[in-house]
C-alpha positions as CSV (number, residue, x, y, z in Angstrom):
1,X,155.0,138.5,176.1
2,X,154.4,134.9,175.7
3,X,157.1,132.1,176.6
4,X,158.7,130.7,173.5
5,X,157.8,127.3,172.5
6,X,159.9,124.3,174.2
7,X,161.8,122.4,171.7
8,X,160.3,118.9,170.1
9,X,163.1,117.3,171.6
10,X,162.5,118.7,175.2
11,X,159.0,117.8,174.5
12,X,159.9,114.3,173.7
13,X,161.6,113.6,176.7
14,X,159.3,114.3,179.3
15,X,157.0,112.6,177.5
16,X,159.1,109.9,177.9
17,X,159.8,110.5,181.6
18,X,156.0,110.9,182.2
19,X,155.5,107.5,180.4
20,X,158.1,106.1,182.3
21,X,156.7,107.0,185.7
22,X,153.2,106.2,184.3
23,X,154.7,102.2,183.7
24,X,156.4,102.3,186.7
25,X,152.7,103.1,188.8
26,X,151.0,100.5,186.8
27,X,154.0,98.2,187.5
28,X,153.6,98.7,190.9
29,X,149.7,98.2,190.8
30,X,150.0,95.1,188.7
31,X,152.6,93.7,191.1
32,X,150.2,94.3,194.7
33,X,147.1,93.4,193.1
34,X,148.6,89.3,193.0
35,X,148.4,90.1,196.9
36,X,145.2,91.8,197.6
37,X,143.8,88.8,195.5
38,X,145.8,86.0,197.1
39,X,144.7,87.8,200.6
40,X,140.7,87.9,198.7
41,X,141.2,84.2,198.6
42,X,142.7,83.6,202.2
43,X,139.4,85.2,203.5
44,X,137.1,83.5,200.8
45,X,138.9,80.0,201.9
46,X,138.8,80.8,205.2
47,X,135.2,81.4,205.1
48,X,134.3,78.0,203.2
49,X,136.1,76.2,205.9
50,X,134.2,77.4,208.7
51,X,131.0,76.6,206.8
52,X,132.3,73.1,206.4
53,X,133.6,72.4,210.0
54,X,130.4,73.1,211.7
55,X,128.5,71.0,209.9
56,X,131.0,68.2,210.8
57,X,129.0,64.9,212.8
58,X,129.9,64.1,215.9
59,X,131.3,61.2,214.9
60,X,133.5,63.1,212.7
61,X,131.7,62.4,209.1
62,X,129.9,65.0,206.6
63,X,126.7,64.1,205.9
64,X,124.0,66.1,203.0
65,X,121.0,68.0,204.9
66,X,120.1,67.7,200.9
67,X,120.1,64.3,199.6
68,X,119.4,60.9,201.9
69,X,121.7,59.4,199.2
70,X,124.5,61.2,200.5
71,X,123.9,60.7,204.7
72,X,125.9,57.7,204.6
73,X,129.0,59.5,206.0
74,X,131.7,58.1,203.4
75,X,130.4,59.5,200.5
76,X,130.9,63.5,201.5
77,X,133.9,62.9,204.4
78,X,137.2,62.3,202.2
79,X,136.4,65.1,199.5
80,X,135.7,67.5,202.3
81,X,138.6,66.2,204.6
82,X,140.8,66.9,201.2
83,X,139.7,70.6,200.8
84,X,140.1,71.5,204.2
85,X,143.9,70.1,203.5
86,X,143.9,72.4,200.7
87,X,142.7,75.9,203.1
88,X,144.1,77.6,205.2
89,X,144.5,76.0,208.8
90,X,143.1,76.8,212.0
91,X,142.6,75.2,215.3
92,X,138.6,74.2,214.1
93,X,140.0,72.7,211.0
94,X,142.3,70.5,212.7
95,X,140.5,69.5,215.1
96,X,137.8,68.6,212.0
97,X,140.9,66.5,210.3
98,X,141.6,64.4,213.2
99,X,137.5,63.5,214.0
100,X,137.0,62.9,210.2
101,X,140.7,60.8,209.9
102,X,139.2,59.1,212.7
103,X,135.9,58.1,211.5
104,X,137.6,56.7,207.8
105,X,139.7,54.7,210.1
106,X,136.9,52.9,211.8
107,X,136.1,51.0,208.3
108,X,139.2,49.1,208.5
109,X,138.6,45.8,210.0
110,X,140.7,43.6,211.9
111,X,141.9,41.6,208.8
112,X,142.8,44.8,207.4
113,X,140.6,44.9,204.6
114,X,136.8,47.9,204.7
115,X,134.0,46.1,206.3
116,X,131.1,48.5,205.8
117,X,127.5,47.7,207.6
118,X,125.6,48.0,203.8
119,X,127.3,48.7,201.0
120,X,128.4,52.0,199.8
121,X,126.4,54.3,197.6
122,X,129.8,55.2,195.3
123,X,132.6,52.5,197.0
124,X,134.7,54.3,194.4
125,X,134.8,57.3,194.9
126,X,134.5,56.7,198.3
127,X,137.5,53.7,198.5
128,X,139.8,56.2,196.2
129,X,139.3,59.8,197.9
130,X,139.9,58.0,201.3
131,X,143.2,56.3,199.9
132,X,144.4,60.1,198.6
133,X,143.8,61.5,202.1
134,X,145.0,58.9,204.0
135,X,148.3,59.2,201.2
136,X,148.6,62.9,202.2
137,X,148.1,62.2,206.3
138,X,151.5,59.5,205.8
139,X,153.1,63.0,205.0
140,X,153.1,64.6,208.6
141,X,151.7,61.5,210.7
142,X,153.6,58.2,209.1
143,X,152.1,55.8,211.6
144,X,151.3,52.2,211.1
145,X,147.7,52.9,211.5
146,X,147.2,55.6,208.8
147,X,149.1,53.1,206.7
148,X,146.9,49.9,207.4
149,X,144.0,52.2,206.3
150,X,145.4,53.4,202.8
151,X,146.1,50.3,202.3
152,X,142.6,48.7,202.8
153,X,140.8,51.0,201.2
154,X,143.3,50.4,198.1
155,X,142.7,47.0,198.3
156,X,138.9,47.9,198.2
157,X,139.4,49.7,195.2
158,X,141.0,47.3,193.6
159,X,138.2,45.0,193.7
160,X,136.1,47.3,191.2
161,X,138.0,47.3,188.2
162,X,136.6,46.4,185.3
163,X,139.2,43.4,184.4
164,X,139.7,39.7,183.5
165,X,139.4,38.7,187.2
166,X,135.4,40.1,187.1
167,X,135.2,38.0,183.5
168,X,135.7,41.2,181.2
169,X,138.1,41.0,178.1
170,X,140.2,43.8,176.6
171,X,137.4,44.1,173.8
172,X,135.2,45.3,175.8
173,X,134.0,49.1,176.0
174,X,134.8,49.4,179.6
175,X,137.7,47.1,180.3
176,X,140.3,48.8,182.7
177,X,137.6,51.4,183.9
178,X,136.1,51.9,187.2
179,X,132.3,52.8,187.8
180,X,129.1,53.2,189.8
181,X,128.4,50.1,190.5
182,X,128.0,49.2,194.4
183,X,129.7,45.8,194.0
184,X,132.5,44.7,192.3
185,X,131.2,44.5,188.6
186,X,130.7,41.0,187.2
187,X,130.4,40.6,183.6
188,X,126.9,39.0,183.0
189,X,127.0,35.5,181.0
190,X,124.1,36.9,178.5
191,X,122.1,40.0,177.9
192,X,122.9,43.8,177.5
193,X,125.5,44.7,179.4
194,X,125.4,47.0,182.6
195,X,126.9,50.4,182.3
196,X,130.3,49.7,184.7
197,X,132.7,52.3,183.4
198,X,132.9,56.1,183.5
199,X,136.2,58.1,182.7
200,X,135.5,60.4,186.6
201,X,135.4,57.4,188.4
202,X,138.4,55.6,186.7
203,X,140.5,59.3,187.5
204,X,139.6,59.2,191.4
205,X,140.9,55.8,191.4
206,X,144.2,55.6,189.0
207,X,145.0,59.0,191.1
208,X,144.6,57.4,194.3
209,X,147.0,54.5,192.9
210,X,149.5,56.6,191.7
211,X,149.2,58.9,194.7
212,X,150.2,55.6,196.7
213,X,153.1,55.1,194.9
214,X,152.0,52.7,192.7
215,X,154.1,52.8,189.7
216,X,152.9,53.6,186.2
217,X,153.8,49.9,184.9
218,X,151.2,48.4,187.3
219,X,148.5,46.0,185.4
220,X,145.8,47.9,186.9
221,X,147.2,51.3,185.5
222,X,147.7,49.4,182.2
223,X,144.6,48.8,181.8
224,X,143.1,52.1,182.9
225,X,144.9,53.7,180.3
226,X,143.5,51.4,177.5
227,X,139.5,52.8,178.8
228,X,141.0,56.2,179.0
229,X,142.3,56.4,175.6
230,X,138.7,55.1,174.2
231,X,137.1,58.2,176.2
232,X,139.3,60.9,173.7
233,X,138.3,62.5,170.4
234,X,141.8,61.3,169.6
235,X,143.7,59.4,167.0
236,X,147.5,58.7,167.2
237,X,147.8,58.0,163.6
238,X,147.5,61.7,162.1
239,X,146.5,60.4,158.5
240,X,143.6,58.3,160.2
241,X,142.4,61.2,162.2
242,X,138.6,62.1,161.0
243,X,138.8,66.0,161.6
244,X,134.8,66.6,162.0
245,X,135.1,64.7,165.9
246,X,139.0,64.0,166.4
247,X,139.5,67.6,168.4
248,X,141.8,66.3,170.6
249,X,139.5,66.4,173.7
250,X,137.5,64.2,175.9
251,X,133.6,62.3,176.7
252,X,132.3,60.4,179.9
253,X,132.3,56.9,178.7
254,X,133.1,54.7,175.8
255,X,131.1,52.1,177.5
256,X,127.7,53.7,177.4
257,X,125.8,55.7,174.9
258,X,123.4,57.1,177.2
259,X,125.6,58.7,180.1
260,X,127.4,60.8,177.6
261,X,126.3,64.0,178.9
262,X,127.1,66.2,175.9
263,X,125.2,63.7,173.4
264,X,126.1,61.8,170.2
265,X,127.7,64.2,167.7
266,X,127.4,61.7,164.6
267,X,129.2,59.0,163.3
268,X,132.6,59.2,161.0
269,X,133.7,58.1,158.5
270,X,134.6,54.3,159.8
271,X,131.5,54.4,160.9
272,X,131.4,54.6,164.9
273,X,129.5,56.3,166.6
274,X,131.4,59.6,168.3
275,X,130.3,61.8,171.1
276,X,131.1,65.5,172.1
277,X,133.9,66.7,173.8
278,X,133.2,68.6,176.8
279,X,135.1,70.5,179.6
280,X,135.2,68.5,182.8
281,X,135.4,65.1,180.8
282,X,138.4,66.8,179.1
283,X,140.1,67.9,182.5
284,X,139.4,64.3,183.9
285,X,140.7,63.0,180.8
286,X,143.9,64.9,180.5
287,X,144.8,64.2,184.1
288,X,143.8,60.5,183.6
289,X,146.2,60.0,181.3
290,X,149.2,61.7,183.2
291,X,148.5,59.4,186.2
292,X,148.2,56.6,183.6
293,X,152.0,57.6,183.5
294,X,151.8,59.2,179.9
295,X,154.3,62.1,179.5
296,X,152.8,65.9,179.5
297,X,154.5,66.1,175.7
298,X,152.9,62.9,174.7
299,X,150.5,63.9,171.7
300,X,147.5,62.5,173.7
301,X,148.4,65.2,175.9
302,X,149.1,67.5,174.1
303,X,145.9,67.4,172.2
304,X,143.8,67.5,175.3
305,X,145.9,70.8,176.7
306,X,145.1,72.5,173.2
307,X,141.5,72.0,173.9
308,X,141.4,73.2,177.4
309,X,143.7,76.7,176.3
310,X,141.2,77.4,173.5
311,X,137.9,76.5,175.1
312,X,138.3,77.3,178.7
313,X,135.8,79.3,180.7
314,X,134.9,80.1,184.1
315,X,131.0,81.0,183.8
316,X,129.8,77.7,181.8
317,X,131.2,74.1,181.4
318,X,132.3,74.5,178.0
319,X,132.2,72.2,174.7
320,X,129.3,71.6,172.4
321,X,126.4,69.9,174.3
322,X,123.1,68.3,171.9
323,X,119.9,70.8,172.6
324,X,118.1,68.4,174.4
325,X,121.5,68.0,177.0
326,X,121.8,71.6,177.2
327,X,119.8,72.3,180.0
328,X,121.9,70.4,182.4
329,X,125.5,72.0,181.0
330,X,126.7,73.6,183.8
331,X,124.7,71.5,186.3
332,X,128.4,70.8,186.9
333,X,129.7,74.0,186.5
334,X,132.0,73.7,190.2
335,X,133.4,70.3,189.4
336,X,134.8,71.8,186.3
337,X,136.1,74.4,187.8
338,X,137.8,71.7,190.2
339,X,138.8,69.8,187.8
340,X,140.2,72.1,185.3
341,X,142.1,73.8,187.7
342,X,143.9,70.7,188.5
343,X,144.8,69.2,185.7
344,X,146.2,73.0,184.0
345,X,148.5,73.1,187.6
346,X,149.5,69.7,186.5
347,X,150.1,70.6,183.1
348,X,152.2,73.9,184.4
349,X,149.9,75.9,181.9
350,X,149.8,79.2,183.4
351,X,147.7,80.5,180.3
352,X,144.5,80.4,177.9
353,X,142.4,82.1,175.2
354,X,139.8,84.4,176.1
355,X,138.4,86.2,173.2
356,X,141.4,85.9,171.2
357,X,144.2,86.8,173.8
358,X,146.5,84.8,175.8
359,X,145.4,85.2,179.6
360,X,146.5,83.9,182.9
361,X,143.7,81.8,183.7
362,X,144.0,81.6,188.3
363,X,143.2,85.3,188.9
364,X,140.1,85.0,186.0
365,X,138.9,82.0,187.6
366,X,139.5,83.2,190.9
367,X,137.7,86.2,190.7
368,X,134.8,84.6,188.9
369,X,134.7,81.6,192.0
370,X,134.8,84.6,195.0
371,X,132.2,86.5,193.1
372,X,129.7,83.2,193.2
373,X,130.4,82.7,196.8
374,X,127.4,83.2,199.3
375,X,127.6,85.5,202.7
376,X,128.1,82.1,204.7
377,X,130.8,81.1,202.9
378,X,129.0,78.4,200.9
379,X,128.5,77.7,197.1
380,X,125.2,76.3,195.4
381,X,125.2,75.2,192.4
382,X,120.8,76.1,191.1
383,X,121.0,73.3,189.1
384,X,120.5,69.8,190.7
385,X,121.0,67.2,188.3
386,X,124.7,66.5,189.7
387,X,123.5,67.5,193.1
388,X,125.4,70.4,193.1
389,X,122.4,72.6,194.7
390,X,124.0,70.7,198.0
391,X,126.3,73.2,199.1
392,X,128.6,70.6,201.4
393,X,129.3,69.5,197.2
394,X,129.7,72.6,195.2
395,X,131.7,74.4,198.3
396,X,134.2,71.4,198.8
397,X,134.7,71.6,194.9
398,X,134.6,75.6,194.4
399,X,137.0,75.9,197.6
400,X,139.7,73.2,196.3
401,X,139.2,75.1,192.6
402,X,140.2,78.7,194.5
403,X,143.2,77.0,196.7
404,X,144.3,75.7,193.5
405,X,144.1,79.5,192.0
406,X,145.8,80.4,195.2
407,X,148.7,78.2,194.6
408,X,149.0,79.5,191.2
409,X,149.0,82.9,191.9
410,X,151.4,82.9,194.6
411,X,152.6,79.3,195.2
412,X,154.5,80.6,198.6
413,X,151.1,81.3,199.8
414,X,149.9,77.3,200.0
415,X,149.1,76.0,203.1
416,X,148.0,72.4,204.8
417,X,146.8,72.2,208.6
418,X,148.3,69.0,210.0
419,X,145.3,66.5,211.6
């Protein structure tokens, strides 16, 4: 004789218990898996820094086995110094802070200003990524020397802004900028003017300023945020916005037609000419104008964290890039991931679109950096326009991106050896 049927409500509630316990498992799950990935990330970190410190100089500098442009020491030394801040320490790494803290030293003469031999491939980036380490150094070694050389490299920096003192005037495209140039930038009495202004270089240095403690009120950052503010698809004045090219995010430079790497997108309706928004002009930009001293609920701000949440991506650089630019989209795919990854830790945006749904965007773009990491512990970017394909580059940029995930993901986790 069969058993009689259990009642609907009996039914009911183990269902509910067996749900229960089914939640309860996934909880579980969902709460290790932050670790197993934040211990992924230990190892993948750990393994980038090894790669970098023995391919340390004796003399304590990084120098490209890819590109002569990039032997002279300073260009690669403070971005890689900075990551290896960023990783997890270790005697090697330590030991690879002091040489290279060392070496960035030796530029500071004995009138306290940089004295190079020849003149630095990019003094800008150079001059500002050496301020912002030797910032972070003051931290756990305040001495009178690490201070002299901040300073000097400030002061350096300084002398490349695109300002009055260099004979530029607020009407021009790149006033308050920095750039490429290899000297300090004078405005040229007739003829076309040189391309001196680029929104990348004018982040590196308004961050190394305001890293410094120079406050937000400061001319130069004054200025700054006048050539940021021309690099933004961005109107304050809502009823003057032109909606076909105001999207609230950012482009390379107002003060150049050709370095716009995602092309001319038309002209509106006042008649200027307006260029594409991209992704790591937008993360620059966004950043930019925090360290310009802008508030994160200023509508500039705003605007430009929209378009990060609703366009962001781990596999491509994103925006909308002319066919001809195409080619070279993600030739900077690990400096987007750098910089995007900044600026949305700035922002305190845990979250973004992806297809639709709201999604915490460190453990995506985590998982997507470890999965493009090589056995040695290298990146490599195959495209070369941005010189990316020089894995000293894309692995400094990648490895800060994934200690930035890291930090996200479990903040208790972040760690800094001490040179």
């Amino acid at each position: 004789m069969s058993e009689p049927p259990l009642p609907r409500k009996v039914l009911a509630a183990a269902a509910l218990v067996a749900g229960g316990l089914f939640c309860v498992f996934v909880a579980a799950a969902c709460e290790r898996h932050p670790v197993d990935r934040a211990d992924r990330i230990e190892r993948a970190l750990d393994g980038a820094t090894r790669y970098l410190a023995v391919r340390q100089s004796e003399d304590g500098a990084w120098r490209s086995e890819t590109y002569g442009a990039l032997t002279d020491g300073v260009t690669l030394t403070p971005p890689i110094l900075k990551t290896l801040w960023l990783s997890p320490p270790s005697p090697e790494t330590r030991a690879a802070c002091a040489r290279a803290a060392g070496y960035l030293r030796g530029f500071v003469a004995g009138d306290g200003t940089i004295s190079p031999q020849t003149p630095l491939d990019y003094p800008v980036y150079s001059a500002a990524m050496a301020a912002i380490v030797f910032n972070r150094l003051l931290i756990d070694e305040p001495s009178d020397a690490n201070r002299r050389a901040r300073d000097a490299w400030l002061h350096y920096l300084r002398d490349y802004q695109v300002t009055d003192r260099l004979g530029w005037n607020r009407l021009d495209a790149g006033y308050g900028g920095w750039g490429y140039a290899v000297r300090p930038p004078q405005k040229p009495e007739t003829g076309r003017l040189p391309f001196v202004a680029d929104l990348s270089s004018t982040l590196f240095a308004v961050g190394a300023l305001r890293l410094s403690g120079v406050p937000a009120d400061d001319p130069a950052l004054r200025a700054a945020l006048q050539f940021v503010e021309r690099c933004q698809n961005f109107s304050l004045d809502a009823a003057g916005r032109d909606a076909g090219f105001d999207d609230g995010g950012f482009f390379f430079t107002a003060a150049n037609r050709a370095q716009n790497k995602a092309g001319v997108s038309g002209t509106d309706r006042n008649g200027v000419i307006r260029y594409h928004s991209y992704g790591g002009a937008t993360a620059d930009g966004v950043r930019a104008l925090i360290r310009c001293g802008l508030a994160p609920d200023h509508p500039r701000v705003l605007a430009a964290q929209d378009w990060l949440q609703r366009n962001f991506s781990t596999r491509t650089n994103p925006g909308v890039f002319e066919p001809v630019l195409a080619a070279d989209r993600d030739a900077a795919l690990n400096y987007w991931c750098w910089s995007v990854s900044h600026a949305l830790r700035l922002l305190s945006v845990t979250t973004v679109n992806r297809d639709g749904l709201e999604v915490a965007w460190a453990p995506w773009l985590a998982d997507d950096l470890m999965s493009r990491q090589l056995p040695d512990g290298s990146w490599k970017n195959p495209h070369s326009f941005m010189k990316e394909d020089d894995p000293l580059i894309a692995t400094t940029l990648a490895a800060a991106a994934l200690a930035n995930c890291r930090e996200v993901i479990l903040p208790s986790r972040m760690s800094a050896p001490s040179p």
